[in-house]
N, C-alpha and C positions, 0 to 999 in steps of 0.2 A: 504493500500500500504506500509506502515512501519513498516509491523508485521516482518519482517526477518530483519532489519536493522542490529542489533547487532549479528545474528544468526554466528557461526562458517562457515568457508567455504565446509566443509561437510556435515552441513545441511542445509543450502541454495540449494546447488546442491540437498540434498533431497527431500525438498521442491518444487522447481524448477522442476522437475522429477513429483509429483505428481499433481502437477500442470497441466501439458500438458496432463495427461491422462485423467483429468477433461471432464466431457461434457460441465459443468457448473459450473461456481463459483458466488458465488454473496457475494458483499461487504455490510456489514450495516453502517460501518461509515468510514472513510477517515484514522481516528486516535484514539488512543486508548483514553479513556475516562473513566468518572466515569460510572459504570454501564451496560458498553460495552458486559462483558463477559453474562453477567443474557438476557440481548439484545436478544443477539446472541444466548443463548442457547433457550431460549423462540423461535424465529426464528426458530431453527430445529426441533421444539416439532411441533408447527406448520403446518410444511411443510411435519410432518412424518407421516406415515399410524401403522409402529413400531414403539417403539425405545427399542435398543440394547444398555443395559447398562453390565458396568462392574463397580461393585462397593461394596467398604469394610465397607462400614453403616457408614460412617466417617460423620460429620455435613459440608455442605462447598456447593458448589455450584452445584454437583452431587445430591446429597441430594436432595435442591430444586428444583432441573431440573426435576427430577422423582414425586415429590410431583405435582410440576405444571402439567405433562402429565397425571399423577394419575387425576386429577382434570378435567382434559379438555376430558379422559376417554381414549386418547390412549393405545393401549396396548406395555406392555412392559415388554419383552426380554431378561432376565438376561442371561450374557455371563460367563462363570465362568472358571479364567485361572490358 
Protein backbone atom coordinates (compact mmCIF):
# COMPACT_ATOMS: atom_id res chain seq x y z
CA UNK A 1 0.00 0.00 0.00
CA UNK A 2 3.00 2.54 0.37
CA UNK A 3 4.61 1.61 -2.90
CA UNK A 4 3.60 5.22 -4.42
CA UNK A 5 3.96 7.30 -1.31
CA UNK A 6 6.76 9.55 -2.50
CA UNK A 7 5.74 9.00 -6.35
CA UNK A 8 5.36 12.49 -8.34
CA UNK A 9 1.60 13.48 -8.84
CA UNK A 10 1.97 12.34 -12.47
CA UNK A 11 2.78 9.18 -11.68
CA UNK A 12 0.43 8.35 -9.06
CA UNK A 13 -2.22 9.29 -11.50
CA UNK A 14 -0.30 6.67 -13.80
CA UNK A 15 -0.33 4.21 -11.40
CA UNK A 16 -3.73 4.85 -10.28
CA UNK A 17 -4.92 4.49 -14.01
CA UNK A 18 -3.32 1.17 -14.20
CA UNK A 19 -4.53 0.07 -11.44
CA UNK A 20 -8.26 0.14 -12.26
CA UNK A 21 -7.62 -1.68 -15.58
CA UNK A 22 -6.25 -4.54 -13.38
CA UNK A 23 -8.56 -7.61 -13.10
CA UNK A 24 -6.21 -8.53 -10.32
CA UNK A 25 -3.70 -7.20 -8.19
CA UNK A 26 -2.23 -9.11 -5.40
CA UNK A 27 -0.08 -7.75 -2.45
CA UNK A 28 2.93 -9.99 -0.93
CA UNK A 29 3.65 -7.80 1.83
CA UNK A 30 2.18 -4.55 3.57
CA UNK A 31 5.78 -2.79 3.38
CA UNK A 32 8.70 -2.73 1.69
CA UNK A 33 11.22 -4.92 3.36
CA UNK A 34 14.59 -6.61 3.11
CA UNK A 35 14.13 -9.13 0.30
CA UNK A 36 10.71 -7.99 -0.94
CA UNK A 37 11.60 -7.21 -4.47
CA UNK A 38 13.44 -11.25 -5.12
CA UNK A 39 9.79 -12.13 -3.13
CA UNK A 40 7.97 -10.63 -5.48
CA UNK A 41 9.60 -11.58 -8.49
CA UNK A 42 9.80 -15.29 -7.56
CA UNK A 43 5.97 -14.79 -7.11
CA UNK A 44 5.59 -13.80 -10.83
CA UNK A 45 7.82 -16.78 -12.05
CA UNK A 46 5.45 -18.77 -10.38
CA UNK A 47 2.30 -17.68 -11.29
CA UNK A 48 3.69 -17.59 -15.02
CA UNK A 49 3.11 -20.15 -17.87
CA UNK A 50 5.96 -17.39 -19.96
CA UNK A 51 7.94 -14.93 -18.85
CA UNK A 52 8.62 -11.98 -21.05
CA UNK A 53 11.91 -10.50 -20.25
CA UNK A 54 13.64 -7.44 -21.41
CA UNK A 55 17.13 -7.48 -20.58
CA UNK A 56 20.87 -6.10 -21.09
CA UNK A 57 22.85 -9.20 -19.34
CA UNK A 58 23.58 -6.74 -16.42
CA UNK A 59 24.00 -8.98 -12.87
CA UNK A 60 21.06 -7.51 -10.48
CA UNK A 61 17.94 -8.81 -9.90
CA UNK A 62 16.62 -9.54 -13.66
CA UNK A 63 19.59 -11.64 -13.93
CA UNK A 64 18.37 -13.96 -11.19
CA UNK A 65 14.66 -13.71 -11.93
CA UNK A 66 15.48 -15.41 -15.22
CA UNK A 67 18.08 -17.90 -13.70
CA UNK A 68 15.36 -18.89 -11.05
CA UNK A 69 12.51 -19.43 -14.03
CA UNK A 70 15.40 -21.12 -16.06
CA UNK A 71 15.55 -23.46 -13.08
CA UNK A 72 12.00 -24.03 -12.32
CA UNK A 73 11.86 -24.80 -16.48
CA UNK A 74 9.44 -21.83 -17.48
CA UNK A 75 9.85 -20.70 -20.70
CA UNK A 76 11.02 -17.44 -21.53
CA UNK A 77 10.57 -14.61 -23.99
CA UNK A 78 13.04 -12.21 -24.64
CA UNK A 79 11.55 -8.94 -25.64
CA UNK A 80 14.04 -6.94 -27.57
CA UNK A 81 13.55 -2.86 -27.73
Amino acid sequence: PSQAERWSARDLARYRGLLERCDEVNMLEAAYTSGCMLRRNRAMVDAADVLLTVFDGSEGGTAATIRYAKRRGTEIVPVWL
